[in-house]
C-alpha positions in Angstrom: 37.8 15.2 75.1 41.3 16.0 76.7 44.4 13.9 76.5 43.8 11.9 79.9 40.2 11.0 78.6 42.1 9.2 75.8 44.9 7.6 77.7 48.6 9.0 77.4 49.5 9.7 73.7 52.2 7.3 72.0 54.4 9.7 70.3 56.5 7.0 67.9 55.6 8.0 64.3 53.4 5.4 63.1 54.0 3.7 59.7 51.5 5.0 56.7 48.2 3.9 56.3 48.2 0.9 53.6 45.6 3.0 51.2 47.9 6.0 51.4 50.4 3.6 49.9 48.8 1.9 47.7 47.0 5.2 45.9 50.5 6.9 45.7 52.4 3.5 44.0 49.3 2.9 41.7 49.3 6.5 40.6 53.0 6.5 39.8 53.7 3.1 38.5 50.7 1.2 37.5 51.0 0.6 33.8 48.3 1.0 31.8 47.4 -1.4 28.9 44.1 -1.4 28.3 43.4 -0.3 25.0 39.9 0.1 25.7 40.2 2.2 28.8 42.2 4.9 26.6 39.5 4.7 24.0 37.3 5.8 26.3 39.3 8.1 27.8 39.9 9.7 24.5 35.9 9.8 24.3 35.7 11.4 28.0 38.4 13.9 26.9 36.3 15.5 24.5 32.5 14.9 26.2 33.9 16.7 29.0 35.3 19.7 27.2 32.5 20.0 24.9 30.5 20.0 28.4 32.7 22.9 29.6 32.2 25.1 26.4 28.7 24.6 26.6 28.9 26.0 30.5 29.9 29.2 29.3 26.5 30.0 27.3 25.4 30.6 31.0 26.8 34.1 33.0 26.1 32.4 36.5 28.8 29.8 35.6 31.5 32.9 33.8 31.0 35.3 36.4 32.7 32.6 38.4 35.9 32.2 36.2 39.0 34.1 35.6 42.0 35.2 37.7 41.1 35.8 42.3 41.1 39.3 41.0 41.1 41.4 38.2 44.3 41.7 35.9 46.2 38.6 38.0 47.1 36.5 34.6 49.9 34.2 34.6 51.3 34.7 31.1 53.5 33.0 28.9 53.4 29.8 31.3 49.9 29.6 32.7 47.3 27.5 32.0 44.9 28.5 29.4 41.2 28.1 29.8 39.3 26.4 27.3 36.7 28.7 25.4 38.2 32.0 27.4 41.4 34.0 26.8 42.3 33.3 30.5 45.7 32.3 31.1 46.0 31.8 34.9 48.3 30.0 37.4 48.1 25.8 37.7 45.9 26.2 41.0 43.1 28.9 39.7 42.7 27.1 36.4 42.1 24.1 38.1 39.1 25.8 39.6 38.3 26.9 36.0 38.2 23.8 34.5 36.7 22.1 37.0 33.8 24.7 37.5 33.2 24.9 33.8 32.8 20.8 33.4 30.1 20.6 35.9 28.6 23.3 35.5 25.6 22.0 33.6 25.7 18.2 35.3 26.4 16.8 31.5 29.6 15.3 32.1 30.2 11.6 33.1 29.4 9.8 36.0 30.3 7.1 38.6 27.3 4.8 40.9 28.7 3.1 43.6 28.4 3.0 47.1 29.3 6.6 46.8 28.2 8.4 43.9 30.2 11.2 41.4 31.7 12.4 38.5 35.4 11.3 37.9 36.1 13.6 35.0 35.7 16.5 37.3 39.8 15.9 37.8 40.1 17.2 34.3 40.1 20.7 35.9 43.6 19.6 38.1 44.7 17.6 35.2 44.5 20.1 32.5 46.1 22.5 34.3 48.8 21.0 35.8 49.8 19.9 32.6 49.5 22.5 30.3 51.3 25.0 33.0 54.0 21.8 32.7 54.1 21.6 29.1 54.6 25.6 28.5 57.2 25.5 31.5 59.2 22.3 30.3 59.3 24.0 26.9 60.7 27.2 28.3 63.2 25.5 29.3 64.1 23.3 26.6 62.6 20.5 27.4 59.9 18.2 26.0 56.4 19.1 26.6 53.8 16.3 28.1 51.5 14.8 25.4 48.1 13.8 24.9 48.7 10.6 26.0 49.9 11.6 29.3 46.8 13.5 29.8 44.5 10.5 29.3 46.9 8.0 30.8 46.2 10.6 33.8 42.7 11.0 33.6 42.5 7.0 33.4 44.2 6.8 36.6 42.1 9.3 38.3 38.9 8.1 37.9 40.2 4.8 39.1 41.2 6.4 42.5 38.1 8.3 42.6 35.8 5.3 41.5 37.0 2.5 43.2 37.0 4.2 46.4 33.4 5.2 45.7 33.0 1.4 45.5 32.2 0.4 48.9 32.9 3.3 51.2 29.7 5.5 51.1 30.6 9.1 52.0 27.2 10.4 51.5 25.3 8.5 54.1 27.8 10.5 56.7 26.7 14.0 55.2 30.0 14.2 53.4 29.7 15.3 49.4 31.3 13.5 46.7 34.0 15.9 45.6 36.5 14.8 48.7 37.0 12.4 46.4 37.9 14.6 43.3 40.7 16.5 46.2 42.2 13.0 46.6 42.3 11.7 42.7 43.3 15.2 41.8 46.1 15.7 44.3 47.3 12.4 43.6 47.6 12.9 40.0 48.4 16.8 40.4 51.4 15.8 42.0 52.8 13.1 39.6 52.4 16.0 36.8 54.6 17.9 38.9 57.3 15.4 38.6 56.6 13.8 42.3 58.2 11.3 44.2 56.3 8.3 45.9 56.7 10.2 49.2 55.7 13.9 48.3 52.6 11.5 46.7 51.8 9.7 48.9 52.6 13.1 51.5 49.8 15.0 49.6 47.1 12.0 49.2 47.5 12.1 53.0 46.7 16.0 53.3 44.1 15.6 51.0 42.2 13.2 53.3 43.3 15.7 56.3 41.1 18.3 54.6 37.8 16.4 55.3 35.3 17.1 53.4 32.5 19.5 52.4 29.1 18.7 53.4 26.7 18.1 51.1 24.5 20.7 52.6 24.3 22.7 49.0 22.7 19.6 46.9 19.6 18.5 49.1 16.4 20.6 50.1 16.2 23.1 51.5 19.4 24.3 50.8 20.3 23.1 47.3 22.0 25.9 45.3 24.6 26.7 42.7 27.7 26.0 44.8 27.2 22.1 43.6 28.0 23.7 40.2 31.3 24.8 41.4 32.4 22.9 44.0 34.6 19.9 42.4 36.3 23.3 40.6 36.8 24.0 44.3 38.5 20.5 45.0 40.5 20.0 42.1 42.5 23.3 42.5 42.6 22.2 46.4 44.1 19.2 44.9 46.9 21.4 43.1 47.0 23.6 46.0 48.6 20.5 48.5 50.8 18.8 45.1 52.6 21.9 45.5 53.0 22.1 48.8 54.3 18.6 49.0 56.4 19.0 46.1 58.0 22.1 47.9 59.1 19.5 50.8 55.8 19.6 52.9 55.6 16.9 55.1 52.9 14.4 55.1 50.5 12.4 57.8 51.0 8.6 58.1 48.0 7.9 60.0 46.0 10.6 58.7 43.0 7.7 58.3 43.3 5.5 61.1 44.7 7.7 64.0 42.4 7.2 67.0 40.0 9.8 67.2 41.4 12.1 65.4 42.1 10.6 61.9 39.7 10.7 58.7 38.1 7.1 59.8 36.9 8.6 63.2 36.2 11.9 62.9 34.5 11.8 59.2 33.6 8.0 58.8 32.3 7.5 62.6 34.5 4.5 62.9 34.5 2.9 60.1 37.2 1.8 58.2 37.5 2.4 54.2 38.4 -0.4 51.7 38.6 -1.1 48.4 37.1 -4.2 46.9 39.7 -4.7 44.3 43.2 -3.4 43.3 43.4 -0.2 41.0 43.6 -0.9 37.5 41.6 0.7 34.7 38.2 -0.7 35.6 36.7 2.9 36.3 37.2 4.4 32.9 36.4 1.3 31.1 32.6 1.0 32.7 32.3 4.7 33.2 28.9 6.3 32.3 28.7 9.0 30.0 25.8 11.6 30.0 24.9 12.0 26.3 20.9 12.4 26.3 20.3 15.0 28.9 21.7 17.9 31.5 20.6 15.8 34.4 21.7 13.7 37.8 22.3 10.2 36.2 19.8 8.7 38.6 16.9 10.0 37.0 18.5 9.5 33.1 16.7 6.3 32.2 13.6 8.1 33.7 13.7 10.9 31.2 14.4 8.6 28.5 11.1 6.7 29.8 9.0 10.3 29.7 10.0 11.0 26.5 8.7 7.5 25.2 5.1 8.5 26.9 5.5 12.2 25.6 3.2 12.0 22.2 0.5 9.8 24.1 0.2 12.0 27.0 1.1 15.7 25.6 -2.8 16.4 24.9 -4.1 14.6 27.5 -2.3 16.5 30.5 -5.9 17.4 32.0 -7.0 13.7 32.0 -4.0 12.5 34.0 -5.0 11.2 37.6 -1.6 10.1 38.3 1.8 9.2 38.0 3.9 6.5 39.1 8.0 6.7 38.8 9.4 3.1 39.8 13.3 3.8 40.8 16.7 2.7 42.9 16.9 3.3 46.6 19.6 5.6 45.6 17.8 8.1 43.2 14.5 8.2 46.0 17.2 9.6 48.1 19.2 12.3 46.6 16.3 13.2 44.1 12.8 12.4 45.1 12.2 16.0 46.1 8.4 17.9 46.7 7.8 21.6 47.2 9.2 24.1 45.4 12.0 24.4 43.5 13.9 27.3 44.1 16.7 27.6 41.6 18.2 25.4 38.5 20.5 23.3 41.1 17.4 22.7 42.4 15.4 21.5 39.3 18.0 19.8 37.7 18.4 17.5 41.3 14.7 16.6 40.8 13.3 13.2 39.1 9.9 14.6 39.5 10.7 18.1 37.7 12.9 16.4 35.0 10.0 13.7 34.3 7.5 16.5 33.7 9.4 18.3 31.2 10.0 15.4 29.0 6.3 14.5 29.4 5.8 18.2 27.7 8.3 19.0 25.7 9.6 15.7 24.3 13.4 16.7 25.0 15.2 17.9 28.6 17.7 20.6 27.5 20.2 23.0 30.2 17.6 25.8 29.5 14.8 23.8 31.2 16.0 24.8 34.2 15.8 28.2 34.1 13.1 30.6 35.5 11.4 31.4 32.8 10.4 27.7 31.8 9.8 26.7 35.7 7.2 28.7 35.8 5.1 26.9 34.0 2.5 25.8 35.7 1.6 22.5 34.0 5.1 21.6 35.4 4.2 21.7 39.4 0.8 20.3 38.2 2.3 17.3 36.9 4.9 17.1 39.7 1.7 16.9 42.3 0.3 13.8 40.5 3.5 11.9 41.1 4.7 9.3 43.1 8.1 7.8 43.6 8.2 4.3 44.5 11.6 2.1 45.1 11.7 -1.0 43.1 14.0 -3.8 45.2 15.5 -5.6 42.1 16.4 -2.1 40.4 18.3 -1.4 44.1 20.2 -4.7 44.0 21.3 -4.9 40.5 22.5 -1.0 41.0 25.2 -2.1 42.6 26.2 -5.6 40.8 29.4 -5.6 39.2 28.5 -7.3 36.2 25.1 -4.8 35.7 25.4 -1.7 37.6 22.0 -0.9 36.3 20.3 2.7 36.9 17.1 1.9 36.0 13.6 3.9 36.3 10.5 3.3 35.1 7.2 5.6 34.4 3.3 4.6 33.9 0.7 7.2 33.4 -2.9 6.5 35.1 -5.9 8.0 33.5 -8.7 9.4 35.4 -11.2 6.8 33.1 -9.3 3.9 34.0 -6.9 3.4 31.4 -3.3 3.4 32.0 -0.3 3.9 30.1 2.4 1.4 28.8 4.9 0.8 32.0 7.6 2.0 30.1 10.8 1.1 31.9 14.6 1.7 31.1 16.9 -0.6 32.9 20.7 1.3 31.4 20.9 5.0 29.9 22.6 5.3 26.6 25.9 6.2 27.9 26.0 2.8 29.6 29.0 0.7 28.9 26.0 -1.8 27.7 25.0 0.7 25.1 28.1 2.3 24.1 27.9 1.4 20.4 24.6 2.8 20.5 26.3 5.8 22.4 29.4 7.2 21.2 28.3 8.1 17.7 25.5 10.4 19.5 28.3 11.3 22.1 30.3 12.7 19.0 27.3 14.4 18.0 27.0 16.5 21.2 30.7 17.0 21.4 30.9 18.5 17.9 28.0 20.8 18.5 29.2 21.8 22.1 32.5 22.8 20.1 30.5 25.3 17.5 28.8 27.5 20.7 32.3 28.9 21.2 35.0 28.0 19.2 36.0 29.2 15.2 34.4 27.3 12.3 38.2 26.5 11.3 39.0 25.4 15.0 35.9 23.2 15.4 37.3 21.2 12.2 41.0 21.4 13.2 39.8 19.2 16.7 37.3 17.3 15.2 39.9 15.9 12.7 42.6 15.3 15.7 39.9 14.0 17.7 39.3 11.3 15.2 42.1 9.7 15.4 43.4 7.6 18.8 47.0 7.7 17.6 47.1 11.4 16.9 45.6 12.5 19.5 48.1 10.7 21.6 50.8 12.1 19.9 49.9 15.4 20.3 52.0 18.1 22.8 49.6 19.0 25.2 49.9 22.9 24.8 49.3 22.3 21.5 45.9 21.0 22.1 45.1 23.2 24.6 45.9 26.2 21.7 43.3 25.0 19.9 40.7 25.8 22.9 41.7 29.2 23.5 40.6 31.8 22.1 
């Protein structure tokens, strides 16, 4: 389309976009009080680093870390790399972090009208600061704490999750993660000591970026770049703090400018919103992934399979089939027939997931890998299978006050007989379960800590960890120290 198809262009620099406003003020100035959203923000902290430790048992996610190239460190005042000996500037161990945390899709999660995982800003957040702390401290000043860190973090997964609440990126083909480059530039950039314009400047570059398609999570195509791709955005998000914080200008329009702003090009017209005003909602309702390596939609589904696993583990051969009752939301992302190429693939399947609980009684990373898929009881299984939508489990998916992801499995017999209908309506890491879930959620943190770190390390985080006020208190290179190896 050229200029005179559009009309003659009005030149007069428009005034910002209200959201663009409203992310950088909130991410500057809100106050946070809730005592409950840094409680769980302590409990995210550590479930998402125990979930990056536990990534590097697996060489497809370390050959992926490091410095661009070999020997290109950023010592004394780099960022260091949890579980690594890495020391590398703000921007690559953003991709670090952020690669290592979803690497094995065990971190937590976010269901909306767009779906995601807000901890994936640890990766900007932990970088940024701990390149801050080491910086301010060379130069004799104070280093951030803990407290900033979650108080960060909190903030975040608000941006990210509240605009996930009723603007749904997906159903245009755009992946999830644009929304880690904006919470993570937002946040990036306050680290960096920005003002509300170089914020609100970067927010508005971040949404100038686009977004990446979600080409690399759905069939045929689905592959390992999933893995790494929030790594990808939250070192983007570094990436434009800088530049903004080195004077870069920003976009005032950079959602609503006719046809070429963020609202036309990406959203086909529509306009985003947000339902509510930016508090600490996100992290206070935020689901965690304690039970198993596996997209959140199909949780409850492997906590239903394992119910069903001592019936139905000597009977595989009498099995005529079976019937998986879920949202609209998990048919579409992971009802998935054919063959599974890869563990991206497998792990993004309710069908594949379902089976191995039905045989093995547990769903573990390793489950995905080669030498278990080819098992051939597995693709048997998945064959028998069908995936039906359920209307209520749709609807109460997306209610406020429920924000159920719930899934059901019955096995059919070839006699006749039929399984119980055993359905799960919230997974364990559920705000609805929590006191049911953070004791286990301390459990998996504490054994993700042993697969890499010291016996003496392991005890010296576990006892900080314990305590909300100590951790708080904590400088934030000191806590990173303990990480490192």
């Amino acid at each position: 389309m050229s200029n005179n198809d559009m009309g003659i262009l009005d030149s007069k620099r428009p005034d910002f976009d209200e959201l663009l406003s409203q992310i950088a003020t909130y991410a500057l100035d809100f106050n946070i009080t809730s005592k409950e959203a840094y409680e769980t923000a302590r409990y995210c902290l550590m479930d998402t680093l125990g979930c990056g430790l536990l990534a590097l048992k697996f060489p497809q996610c370390t050959k992926l870390l490091g410095p661009v190239v070999e020997g290109a460190e950023f010592r004394p005042l780099g960022t260091k790399i949890p579980g690594t000996s890495y020391q590398l500037d703000p921007e690559r161990g953003a991709f670090n972090v952020g690669a290592m945390v979803r690497w094995l899709d065990f971190n937590d999660t976010w269901l909306a009208s767009e779906w995601g995982h807000p901890s994936d800003n640890l990766g900007a957040i932990w970088a940024v600061s701990d390149y801050v702390s080491r910086k301010n401290i060379a130069n004799g000043l104070s280093p951030l704490k803990v407290k900033d860190v979650l108080t960060a973090m909190i903030k975040a997964h608000e941006i990210q999750g509240i605009l996930a609440l009723d603007n749904c990126f997906n159903k245009v083909g755009l992946d999830h993660v644009l929304l880690v480059r904006i919470a993570s530039t937002a946040m990036a950039c306050v680290l960096l000591g920005g003002n509300f314009e170089e914020v609100r400047n970067a927010v508005s570059q971040a949404f100038i970026d686009g977004g990446a398609l979600r080409t690399y999570r759905h069939a045929p195509n689905t592959g390992s770049r999933k893995s790494w791709a929030a790594g990808d955005a939250s070192s983007r998000g570094v990436n434009l703090a800088l530049k903004s914080i080195s004077g870069e200008m920003g976009y005032p329009s950079a959602l609503s400018a006719k046809f070429w702003g963020f609202e036309d090009v990406k959203m086909k017209g529509a306009k985003l919103s947000i339902p509510q005003p930016f508090g600490s909602y996100v992290m206070e309702n935020v689901l965690f992934k304690i039970s198993f390596p596996a997209e959140f939609h199909a949780q409850t589904a492997v906590e239903a399979a394992l119910e069903l696993h001592q019936e139905v583990k000597n009977r595989l051969d009498d099995i005529e089939k079976i019937i998986i009752t879920t949202q609209e939301s998990a048919h579409r992302i992971i009802n998935k027939v054919g063959p599974l190429s890869n563990p991206a693939d497998r792990d993004h399947c309710i069908q594949y997931m379902v089976a191995i609980g039905l045989l093995e009684g547990k769903l573990e990373a390793q489950h995905y890998e080669d030498d278990i898929a080819k098992d051939p009881r597995i693709d048997r299984l998945r064959d028998k299978m069908e995936v039906v939508v359920d209307e209520r489990y749709t609807r109460e998916y997306l209610e406020p006050d429920k924000r159920s992801i719930a899934n059901a499995v019955q096995i059919f017999y070839k006699d006749g007989s039929k399984s119980q209908n055993v359905a799960v309506e919230y997974p364990i890491g559920h705000r609805r379960r929590r006191k049911e879930g953070i004791p286990l959620l301390i459990e998996k943190f504490n054994a993700n800590l042993a697969t890499r770190l010291s016996p003496k390390k392991c005890a010296q985080i576990k006892d900080l960890c314990a305590s909300q006020t100590d951790l708080e208190n904590t400088p934030f290179n000191e806590f990173s120290d303990l990480f490192s190896l």
